[in-house]
C-alpha angles and dihedrals in degrees: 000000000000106000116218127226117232104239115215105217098239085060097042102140120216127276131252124214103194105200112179124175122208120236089358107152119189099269104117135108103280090046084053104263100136100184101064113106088220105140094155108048080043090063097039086052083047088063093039158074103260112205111213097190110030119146132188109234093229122031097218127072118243096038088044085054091041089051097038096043086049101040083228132138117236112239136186103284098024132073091005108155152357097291095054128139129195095205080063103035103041109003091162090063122098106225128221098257081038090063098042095055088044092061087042104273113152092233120198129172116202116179127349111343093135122019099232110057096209089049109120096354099166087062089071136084076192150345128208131182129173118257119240137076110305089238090076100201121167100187103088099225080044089059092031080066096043090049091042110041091003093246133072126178115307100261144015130195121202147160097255139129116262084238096074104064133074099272086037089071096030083058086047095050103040089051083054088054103056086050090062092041106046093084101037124130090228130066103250132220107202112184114196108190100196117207105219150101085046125106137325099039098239114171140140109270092250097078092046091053086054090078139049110222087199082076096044117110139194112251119263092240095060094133146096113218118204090228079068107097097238085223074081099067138063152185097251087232084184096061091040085061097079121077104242099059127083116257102225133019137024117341101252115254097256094042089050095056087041092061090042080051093051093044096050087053097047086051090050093050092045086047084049092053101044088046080058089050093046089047091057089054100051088042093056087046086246090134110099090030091062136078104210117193116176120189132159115222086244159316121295135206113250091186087301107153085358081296133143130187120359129276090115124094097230108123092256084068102039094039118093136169117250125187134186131194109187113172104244093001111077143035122167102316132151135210135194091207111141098240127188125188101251095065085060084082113052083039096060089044092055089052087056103041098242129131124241126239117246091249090068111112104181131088128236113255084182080109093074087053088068097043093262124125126259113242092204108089099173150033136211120221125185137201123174097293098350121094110180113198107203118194130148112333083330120105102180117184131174129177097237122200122224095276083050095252113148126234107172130024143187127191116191125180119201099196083075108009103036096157082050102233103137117066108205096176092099084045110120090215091047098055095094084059106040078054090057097052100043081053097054096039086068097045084055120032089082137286084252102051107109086031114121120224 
Protein backbone atom coordinates (compact mmCIF):
# COMPACT_ATOMS: atom_id res chain seq x y z
CA UNK A 1 0.00 0.00 0.00
CA UNK A 2 1.87 3.47 -1.13
CA UNK A 3 1.83 5.75 1.93
CA UNK A 4 1.22 9.51 1.26
CA UNK A 5 3.08 12.35 2.69
CA UNK A 6 1.02 15.13 4.34
CA UNK A 7 1.99 18.33 2.37
CA UNK A 8 2.15 21.83 4.66
CA UNK A 9 0.70 24.84 2.19
CA UNK A 10 3.90 27.19 2.25
CA UNK A 11 5.85 23.92 0.65
CA UNK A 12 3.29 22.97 -1.67
CA UNK A 13 5.25 22.03 -4.66
CA UNK A 14 3.92 22.77 -8.12
CA UNK A 15 1.34 20.58 -10.25
CA UNK A 16 1.79 18.76 -12.86
CA UNK A 17 -0.62 18.39 -15.44
CA UNK A 18 0.92 14.92 -17.77
CA UNK A 19 -0.72 15.19 -21.02
CA UNK A 20 0.38 12.39 -23.46
CA UNK A 21 -1.28 11.81 -27.41
CA UNK A 22 -1.39 8.81 -28.84
CA UNK A 23 0.30 8.21 -32.50
CA UNK A 24 1.24 12.00 -32.60
CA UNK A 25 4.30 12.30 -34.77
CA UNK A 26 6.20 15.74 -34.95
CA UNK A 27 4.43 17.24 -37.78
CA UNK A 28 3.02 19.78 -36.54
CA UNK A 29 3.60 23.98 -36.79
CA UNK A 30 6.55 24.62 -34.28
CA UNK A 31 8.55 21.47 -35.85
CA UNK A 32 7.93 23.25 -39.16
CA UNK A 33 5.02 21.65 -40.45
CA UNK A 34 3.05 24.73 -41.69
CA UNK A 35 -0.28 22.95 -42.89
CA UNK A 36 -1.59 21.53 -39.57
CA UNK A 37 -4.58 23.45 -38.23
CA UNK A 38 -2.90 23.01 -34.37
CA UNK A 39 -3.52 26.59 -32.50
CA UNK A 40 -3.43 25.13 -29.15
CA UNK A 41 -0.42 22.90 -28.92
CA UNK A 42 1.19 26.05 -30.85
CA UNK A 43 0.52 28.11 -28.00
CA UNK A 44 1.24 25.94 -25.75
CA UNK A 45 4.66 25.49 -27.67
CA UNK A 46 4.66 29.42 -27.59
CA UNK A 47 4.81 29.22 -23.56
CA UNK A 48 7.25 26.17 -23.59
CA UNK A 49 10.42 24.36 -23.99
CA UNK A 50 10.05 22.60 -27.70
CA UNK A 51 12.27 19.44 -28.01
CA UNK A 52 13.51 19.05 -31.45
CA UNK A 53 15.02 15.42 -30.99
CA UNK A 54 13.20 13.67 -28.59
CA UNK A 55 12.74 10.00 -29.01
CA UNK A 56 10.79 7.66 -27.31
CA UNK A 57 13.06 4.76 -26.11
CA UNK A 58 10.40 1.73 -27.68
CA UNK A 59 8.23 2.35 -30.80
CA UNK A 60 5.26 0.57 -29.65
CA UNK A 61 2.68 1.73 -26.77
CA UNK A 62 2.43 -0.15 -24.06
CA UNK A 63 6.15 -1.02 -23.85
CA UNK A 64 7.10 3.36 -24.73
CA UNK A 65 4.43 4.25 -21.29
CA UNK A 66 5.98 1.10 -19.14
CA UNK A 67 9.73 2.52 -19.88
CA UNK A 68 8.83 6.45 -19.53
CA UNK A 69 6.60 6.08 -16.43
CA UNK A 70 9.42 4.05 -15.00
CA UNK A 71 12.48 6.10 -16.23
CA UNK A 72 13.78 2.54 -17.33
CA UNK A 73 15.51 1.39 -20.41
CA UNK A 74 13.93 -1.35 -22.28
CA UNK A 75 16.10 -4.16 -22.57
CA UNK A 76 16.00 -7.61 -24.46
CA UNK A 77 13.80 -9.53 -22.50
CA UNK A 78 11.73 -6.40 -20.80
CA UNK A 79 8.82 -3.66 -22.40
CA UNK A 80 8.78 -5.42 -25.49
CA UNK A 81 5.54 -4.78 -27.14
CA UNK A 82 2.05 -3.24 -27.22
CA UNK A 83 0.49 -5.49 -24.49
CA UNK A 84 3.30 -4.69 -21.71
CA UNK A 85 2.84 -4.07 -18.12
CA UNK A 86 5.02 -2.74 -15.88
CA UNK A 87 3.49 -4.36 -12.91
CA UNK A 88 4.70 -7.70 -15.03
CA UNK A 89 7.76 -6.61 -16.57
CA UNK A 90 9.54 -4.51 -13.63
CA UNK A 91 7.27 -4.75 -10.34
CA UNK A 92 10.28 -3.61 -8.07
CA UNK A 93 10.34 -0.23 -9.89
CA UNK A 94 8.60 2.96 -8.37
CA UNK A 95 6.90 4.42 -10.92
CA UNK A 96 6.57 8.36 -11.73
CA UNK A 97 2.96 8.89 -10.39
CA UNK A 98 4.33 6.28 -7.51
CA UNK A 99 6.66 8.58 -6.56
CA UNK A 100 4.54 11.49 -6.72
CA UNK A 101 1.42 9.87 -4.03
CA UNK A 102 4.00 8.75 -1.91
CA UNK A 103 5.33 12.44 -1.30
CA UNK A 104 1.55 13.52 -1.00
CA UNK A 105 0.41 14.28 -4.80
CA UNK A 106 -3.04 13.79 -5.35
CA UNK A 107 -2.38 11.45 -8.37
CA UNK A 108 -5.26 10.72 -10.99
CA UNK A 109 -5.04 8.84 -14.41
CA UNK A 110 -7.98 9.68 -17.10
CA UNK A 111 -7.77 7.99 -20.25
CA UNK A 112 -4.74 5.89 -21.58
CA UNK A 113 -1.49 6.70 -19.53
CA UNK A 114 -0.63 3.32 -19.26
CA UNK A 115 -2.31 0.31 -21.91
CA UNK A 116 -3.41 -1.85 -19.62
CA UNK A 117 -5.98 -0.01 -17.06
CA UNK A 118 -5.18 -2.20 -14.11
CA UNK A 119 -1.22 -1.58 -14.77
CA UNK A 120 0.32 0.05 -11.67
CA UNK A 121 -2.74 0.48 -9.91
CA UNK A 122 -1.37 1.20 -6.54
CA UNK A 123 0.25 4.28 -8.04
CA UNK A 124 -3.49 6.00 -8.38
CA UNK A 125 -5.80 7.93 -6.10
CA UNK A 126 -7.98 7.06 -9.13
CA UNK A 127 -8.27 5.89 -12.63
CA UNK A 128 -11.01 6.73 -15.20
CA UNK A 129 -11.50 5.61 -18.71
CA UNK A 130 -14.60 6.27 -21.11
CA UNK A 131 -17.35 3.17 -21.71
CA UNK A 132 -17.84 1.94 -24.96
CA UNK A 133 -16.19 -0.09 -27.18
CA UNK A 134 -12.19 1.44 -27.86
CA UNK A 135 -12.92 1.66 -31.14
CA UNK A 136 -14.96 4.65 -30.51
CA UNK A 137 -17.20 4.60 -33.71
CA UNK A 138 -20.16 6.73 -33.93
CA UNK A 139 -21.76 5.37 -37.46
CA UNK A 140 -23.89 2.59 -36.36
CA UNK A 141 -22.89 -0.07 -39.11
CA UNK A 142 -19.41 1.30 -38.20
CA UNK A 143 -20.02 0.16 -34.37
CA UNK A 144 -22.37 -2.98 -35.52
CA UNK A 145 -18.54 -4.24 -37.11
CA UNK A 146 -16.41 -3.25 -33.96
CA UNK A 147 -18.92 -5.05 -31.72
CA UNK A 148 -19.17 -8.06 -34.26
CA UNK A 149 -15.83 -8.90 -35.59
CA UNK A 150 -13.91 -5.74 -32.95
CA UNK A 151 -12.67 -3.32 -36.41
CA UNK A 152 -14.35 -1.42 -38.59
CA UNK A 153 -12.81 0.60 -41.41
CA UNK A 154 -9.81 3.13 -40.30
CA UNK A 155 -11.69 6.30 -40.13
CA UNK A 156 -15.23 7.83 -40.03
CA UNK A 157 -16.33 11.29 -40.57
CA UNK A 158 -19.38 12.42 -39.29
CA UNK A 159 -21.63 15.55 -38.22
CA UNK A 160 -21.29 15.14 -34.42
CA UNK A 161 -20.38 17.15 -31.44
CA UNK A 162 -16.49 16.79 -30.12
CA UNK A 163 -18.07 15.72 -26.92
CA UNK A 164 -19.09 12.39 -28.09
CA UNK A 165 -16.18 10.81 -28.72
CA UNK A 166 -13.77 9.46 -26.70
CA UNK A 167 -11.31 12.98 -26.10
CA UNK A 168 -14.00 14.61 -26.07
CA UNK A 169 -14.81 13.12 -22.69
CA UNK A 170 -10.98 12.73 -21.51
CA UNK A 171 -10.91 16.69 -22.17
CA UNK A 172 -14.51 16.83 -19.96
CA UNK A 173 -13.35 15.06 -17.40
CA UNK A 174 -10.27 16.23 -17.04
CA UNK A 175 -11.77 19.87 -17.01
CA UNK A 176 -14.12 18.31 -13.96
CA UNK A 177 -11.22 17.37 -12.40
CA UNK A 178 -9.32 20.65 -12.11
CA UNK A 179 -12.35 22.00 -10.70
CA UNK A 180 -12.11 19.51 -7.78
CA UNK A 181 -8.52 19.98 -7.51
CA UNK A 182 -7.92 24.08 -7.65
CA UNK A 183 -8.63 24.50 -3.84
CA UNK A 184 -6.84 20.91 -2.31
CA UNK A 185 -4.59 20.82 0.36
CA UNK A 186 -2.09 18.47 -1.78
CA UNK A 187 0.13 19.31 -5.32
CA UNK A 188 -1.68 17.23 -7.96
CA UNK A 189 -0.47 15.23 -10.73
CA UNK A 190 -3.32 14.93 -13.22
CA UNK A 191 -2.42 12.61 -16.21
CA UNK A 192 -4.86 12.97 -19.37
CA UNK A 193 -3.97 9.87 -22.03
CA UNK A 194 -5.72 11.20 -25.26
CA UNK A 195 -6.88 8.64 -27.71
CA UNK A 196 -6.10 10.19 -31.27
CA UNK A 197 -4.61 10.33 -33.36
CA UNK A 198 -4.70 6.26 -33.26
CA UNK A 199 -6.55 4.22 -35.51
CA UNK A 200 -9.25 4.39 -36.99
CA UNK A 201 -9.24 8.04 -37.85
CA UNK A 202 -12.69 9.12 -35.90
CA UNK A 203 -13.26 12.69 -35.74
CA UNK A 204 -16.31 15.36 -36.06
CA UNK A 205 -16.66 16.44 -39.81
CA UNK A 206 -15.40 19.88 -39.04
CA UNK A 207 -11.66 18.93 -38.84
CA UNK A 208 -11.88 17.06 -41.78
CA UNK A 209 -13.33 19.87 -43.51
CA UNK A 210 -10.06 21.95 -42.28
CA UNK A 211 -7.81 20.24 -45.24
CA UNK A 212 -8.02 19.63 -48.87
CA UNK A 213 -6.84 16.29 -49.66
CA UNK A 214 -6.40 17.50 -53.24
CA UNK A 215 -3.65 19.04 -51.89
CA UNK A 216 -2.45 16.02 -49.83
CA UNK A 217 0.86 14.26 -51.02
CA UNK A 218 2.74 11.08 -50.42
CA UNK A 219 5.80 11.61 -48.51
CA UNK A 220 9.13 11.97 -50.38
CA UNK A 221 10.48 9.22 -48.78
CA UNK A 222 7.64 6.54 -50.18
CA UNK A 223 9.82 4.34 -51.02
CA UNK A 224 11.65 1.18 -49.97
CA UNK A 225 15.67 1.16 -51.19
CA UNK A 226 17.38 -2.13 -51.56
CA UNK A 227 20.52 -0.73 -49.47
CA UNK A 228 17.64 -0.84 -46.59
CA UNK A 229 18.13 -4.36 -44.51
CA UNK A 230 14.08 -5.94 -45.22
CA UNK A 231 14.17 -6.94 -41.50
CA UNK A 232 13.15 -2.78 -41.56
CA UNK A 233 9.84 -3.02 -43.10
CA UNK A 234 6.68 -4.45 -42.32
CA UNK A 235 3.40 -5.23 -43.12
CA UNK A 236 1.77 -2.81 -40.77
CA UNK A 237 -0.40 -5.88 -39.43
CA UNK A 238 -2.36 -2.89 -37.04
CA UNK A 239 -3.76 -0.71 -40.19
CA UNK A 240 -4.71 -4.32 -42.36
CA UNK A 241 -6.93 -5.00 -39.56
CA UNK A 242 -9.64 -2.80 -40.62
CA UNK A 243 -11.81 -3.72 -43.18
CA UNK A 244 -11.29 -1.24 -45.64
CA UNK A 245 -7.76 -1.72 -46.22
CA UNK A 246 -6.11 -4.31 -48.47
CA UNK A 247 -4.58 -7.24 -46.79
CA UNK A 248 -1.34 -7.50 -48.53
CA UNK A 249 1.00 -4.73 -50.93
CA UNK A 250 1.30 -1.00 -51.27
CA UNK A 251 -1.84 1.27 -49.81
CA UNK A 252 -3.43 2.50 -53.03
CA UNK A 253 -2.76 6.48 -53.93
CA UNK A 254 -6.38 7.78 -52.92
CA UNK A 255 -6.59 5.66 -49.84
CA UNK A 256 -3.45 6.81 -48.88
CA UNK A 257 -4.43 10.53 -48.98
CA UNK A 258 -7.69 9.54 -47.37
CA UNK A 259 -5.83 8.09 -44.14
CA UNK A 260 -3.41 11.21 -44.15
CA UNK A 261 -6.65 12.93 -44.35
CA UNK A 262 -7.98 11.18 -41.64
CA UNK A 263 -4.83 11.56 -39.56
CA UNK A 264 -4.51 15.42 -40.06
CA UNK A 265 -8.22 15.72 -38.79
CA UNK A 266 -7.85 13.44 -35.70
CA UNK A 267 -4.62 15.74 -34.72
CA UNK A 268 -6.75 18.95 -35.19
CA UNK A 269 -9.68 17.62 -32.91
CA UNK A 270 -7.35 16.42 -30.37
CA UNK A 271 -5.65 19.92 -30.72
CA UNK A 272 -9.09 21.23 -30.35
CA UNK A 273 -9.71 19.05 -26.72
CA UNK A 274 -6.43 19.66 -24.93
CA UNK A 275 -6.82 23.70 -25.94
CA UNK A 276 -10.27 23.14 -23.84
CA UNK A 277 -8.31 21.59 -21.11
CA UNK A 278 -5.37 24.63 -21.20
CA UNK A 279 -8.12 27.17 -21.23
CA UNK A 280 -9.68 25.66 -17.73
CA UNK A 281 -6.45 26.07 -16.15
CA UNK A 282 -5.79 29.36 -16.93
CA UNK A 283 -9.54 30.16 -16.07
CA UNK A 284 -9.24 28.61 -12.41
CA UNK A 285 -5.42 30.84 -12.04
CA UNK A 286 -3.62 27.21 -11.90
CA UNK A 287 -1.27 28.30 -14.15
CA UNK A 288 1.64 29.25 -12.44
CA UNK A 289 0.99 27.08 -10.15
CA UNK A 290 1.26 24.14 -12.77
CA UNK A 291 3.96 22.28 -14.41
CA UNK A 292 2.37 21.18 -18.04
CA UNK A 293 4.44 18.31 -20.21
CA UNK A 294 2.81 17.17 -23.42
CA UNK A 295 4.41 13.90 -25.54
CA UNK A 296 3.07 11.80 -27.83
CA UNK A 297 4.22 7.35 -27.27
CA UNK A 298 5.87 7.63 -30.52
CA UNK A 299 6.33 8.54 -33.98
CA UNK A 300 3.96 6.96 -36.90
CA UNK A 301 4.36 6.26 -40.73
CA UNK A 302 2.47 8.31 -42.67
CA UNK A 303 3.50 6.31 -45.89
CA UNK A 304 6.91 7.15 -45.10
CA UNK A 305 9.30 4.23 -46.68
CA UNK A 306 5.84 2.53 -47.87
CA UNK A 307 5.38 2.36 -44.27
CA UNK A 308 2.23 2.80 -41.96
CA UNK A 309 1.99 2.94 -38.24
CA UNK A 310 5.39 2.54 -35.98
CA UNK A 311 7.23 -0.84 -34.75
CA UNK A 312 10.53 0.12 -37.06
CA UNK A 313 13.25 1.77 -35.92
CA UNK A 314 13.41 4.55 -38.82
CA UNK A 315 13.22 8.14 -37.08
CA UNK A 316 9.60 8.57 -38.12
CA UNK A 317 9.03 5.97 -35.86
CA UNK A 318 11.51 6.86 -32.91
CA UNK A 319 10.79 10.98 -33.14
CA UNK A 320 8.22 12.40 -31.01
CA UNK A 321 7.14 15.69 -30.07
CA UNK A 322 7.89 16.92 -26.13
CA UNK A 323 6.79 19.77 -24.74
CA UNK A 324 7.39 21.47 -21.44
CA UNK A 325 5.53 24.37 -19.72
CA UNK A 326 7.44 25.38 -16.60
CA UNK A 327 5.96 28.84 -14.79
CA UNK A 328 9.13 31.59 -15.13
CA UNK A 329 11.12 29.40 -16.78
CA UNK A 330 10.06 29.05 -20.41
CA UNK A 331 8.80 30.79 -23.03
CA UNK A 332 8.82 29.60 -26.07
CA UNK A 333 12.54 28.05 -26.32
CA UNK A 334 13.94 25.24 -28.28
CA UNK A 335 16.57 22.96 -27.80
CA UNK A 336 18.39 20.59 -29.96
CA UNK A 337 19.22 18.34 -26.93
CA UNK A 338 18.99 14.78 -27.86
CA UNK A 339 16.34 13.75 -25.47
CA UNK A 340 15.23 10.40 -24.81
CA UNK A 341 11.79 9.37 -22.31
CA UNK A 342 13.06 8.24 -20.06
CA UNK A 343 14.80 11.44 -19.00
CA UNK A 344 10.98 12.96 -18.66
CA UNK A 345 11.01 11.22 -15.21
CA UNK A 346 13.84 12.12 -13.27
CA UNK A 347 13.12 15.80 -14.88
CA UNK A 348 9.65 16.18 -13.47
CA UNK A 349 10.88 14.92 -10.25
CA UNK A 350 13.71 17.64 -10.08
CA UNK A 351 11.12 20.24 -10.69
CA UNK A 352 9.41 18.93 -7.82
CA UNK A 353 12.21 18.26 -5.44
CA UNK A 354 11.82 15.03 -5.17
CA UNK A 355 14.83 11.89 -5.54
CA UNK A 356 14.71 9.42 -7.92
CA UNK A 357 14.58 5.80 -7.27
CA UNK A 358 17.66 3.66 -8.35
CA UNK A 359 15.79 2.09 -10.89
CA UNK A 360 15.59 5.23 -12.69
CA UNK A 361 17.58 5.06 -15.91
CA UNK A 362 17.15 8.56 -17.42
CA UNK A 363 19.01 11.58 -16.95
CA UNK A 364 17.60 15.28 -15.74
CA UNK A 365 17.33 17.90 -18.70
CA UNK A 366 16.28 20.11 -16.17
CA UNK A 367 19.91 21.62 -16.97
CA UNK A 368 18.65 23.33 -20.65
CA UNK A 369 16.14 24.80 -18.89
CA UNK A 370 18.79 27.00 -17.15
CA UNK A 371 20.88 27.83 -20.29
CA UNK A 372 23.36 25.21 -19.57
CA UNK A 373 24.27 22.55 -21.94
CA UNK A 374 23.05 18.99 -21.81
CA UNK A 375 25.92 16.38 -21.29
CA UNK A 376 23.90 13.68 -22.82
CA UNK A 377 24.58 13.66 -26.68
CA UNK A 378 22.72 10.65 -27.59
CA UNK A 379 19.75 8.30 -27.03
CA UNK A 380 19.06 4.30 -27.46
CA UNK A 381 15.40 3.01 -29.04
CA UNK A 382 14.28 -0.72 -29.36
CA UNK A 383 12.46 -2.17 -30.86
CA UNK A 384 12.22 -6.62 -30.69
CA UNK A 385 15.52 -7.33 -32.25
CA UNK A 386 16.29 -3.99 -33.34
CA UNK A 387 18.57 -1.45 -30.96
CA UNK A 388 18.98 1.86 -32.68
CA UNK A 389 22.04 4.05 -31.15
CA UNK A 390 21.30 7.67 -31.98
CA UNK A 391 23.93 10.02 -31.63
CA UNK A 392 24.66 13.22 -33.62
CA UNK A 393 23.17 12.99 -37.49
CA UNK A 394 23.82 9.18 -37.02
CA UNK A 395 21.22 7.06 -36.50
CA UNK A 396 23.10 3.47 -36.19
CA UNK A 397 20.73 0.16 -35.82
CA UNK A 398 21.60 -3.61 -35.79
CA UNK A 399 19.23 -6.64 -35.25
CA UNK A 400 21.04 -8.09 -32.35
CA UNK A 401 20.54 -12.29 -31.16
CA UNK A 402 20.16 -13.26 -27.83
CA UNK A 403 23.83 -13.31 -27.09
CA UNK A 404 23.74 -9.48 -28.86
CA UNK A 405 25.37 -10.42 -31.76
CA UNK A 406 24.34 -8.58 -34.54
CA UNK A 407 23.04 -10.03 -37.89
CA UNK A 408 21.72 -7.03 -39.99
CA UNK A 409 22.65 -3.21 -39.82
CA UNK A 410 21.71 0.12 -41.14
CA UNK A 411 23.71 3.38 -40.77
CA UNK A 412 21.93 6.50 -41.79
CA UNK A 413 23.38 9.98 -41.63
CA UNK A 414 21.09 12.86 -41.59
CA UNK A 415 23.53 15.59 -42.47
CA UNK A 416 23.27 14.19 -45.76
CA UNK A 417 20.29 11.49 -45.77
CA UNK A 418 17.84 12.98 -43.54
CA UNK A 419 14.62 10.97 -45.02
CA UNK A 420 17.14 7.63 -44.42
CA UNK A 421 17.09 6.14 -47.56
CA UNK A 422 20.60 5.21 -48.12
CA UNK A 423 21.98 2.64 -45.91
CA UNK A 424 25.97 3.13 -45.75
CA UNK A 425 26.64 0.16 -42.94
CA UNK A 426 27.71 -2.48 -45.77
CA UNK A 427 29.81 0.52 -47.16
CA UNK A 428 33.70 -0.47 -47.19
CA UNK A 429 34.71 3.45 -46.23
CA UNK A 430 31.93 3.57 -43.37
CA UNK A 431 33.09 0.48 -41.40
CA UNK A 432 35.27 2.39 -38.97
CA UNK A 433 32.48 3.96 -38.20
CA UNK A 434 29.84 1.37 -38.20
CA UNK A 435 32.91 -0.43 -35.27
CA UNK A 436 32.72 2.55 -33.22
CA UNK A 437 29.00 2.61 -32.90
CA UNK A 438 28.34 -0.97 -32.29
CA UNK A 439 30.58 -0.48 -29.91
CA UNK A 440 28.88 2.41 -28.27
CA UNK A 441 25.39 1.05 -28.66
CA UNK A 442 26.49 -1.74 -26.07
CA UNK A 443 28.28 0.68 -23.54
CA UNK A 444 25.06 2.43 -23.50
CA UNK A 445 21.84 0.48 -23.99
CA UNK A 446 21.92 -0.48 -20.33
CA UNK A 447 24.09 -3.05 -17.92
CA UNK A 448 20.88 -5.06 -17.82
CA UNK A 449 20.09 -5.32 -21.28
CA UNK A 450 20.71 -9.01 -22.29
CA UNK A 451 19.69 -9.90 -18.50
CA UNK A 452 16.88 -12.07 -18.25
CA UNK A 453 14.37 -11.40 -15.89
Amino acid sequence: MTQKKEVSQPNKPKNILFIAVDDLRPELNFYGAKHIASPNLDKLASESMVFNRAYCNVPVCGASRASLLTGSRPTRYRFLDARTQKDADYPEAVSLPQLLKQNGYTTISNGKIYHNGKDDIAAWDSRWFPKGNVRDYQMPNNAKEALDIGYGPAFETIEIADSTYFDGKIAQKGIADLRKLQHGDQPFFLALGFMKPHLPFNAPRKYWDLYDRSKIELPESHTQPKSTPKKAFHNFGELRQYNNIPKKGDIPEPLAKELIHGYYACVSYVDSQIGLVLDELKRLNLEDDTIVILWGDHGWNLGDHKLWCKHVTFETALRTPLLLKVPGKTNGQTTNAITEYIDIYPSLAELVGLEVPKTVQGQSFVPLLNGEPQEKDWAVSKFKDAVTLIKGDLFYTEWTKDDGVAYARMLFDHKTDPLELNNLAELPEHQETVSQLAKELREKWGEDFLQKN
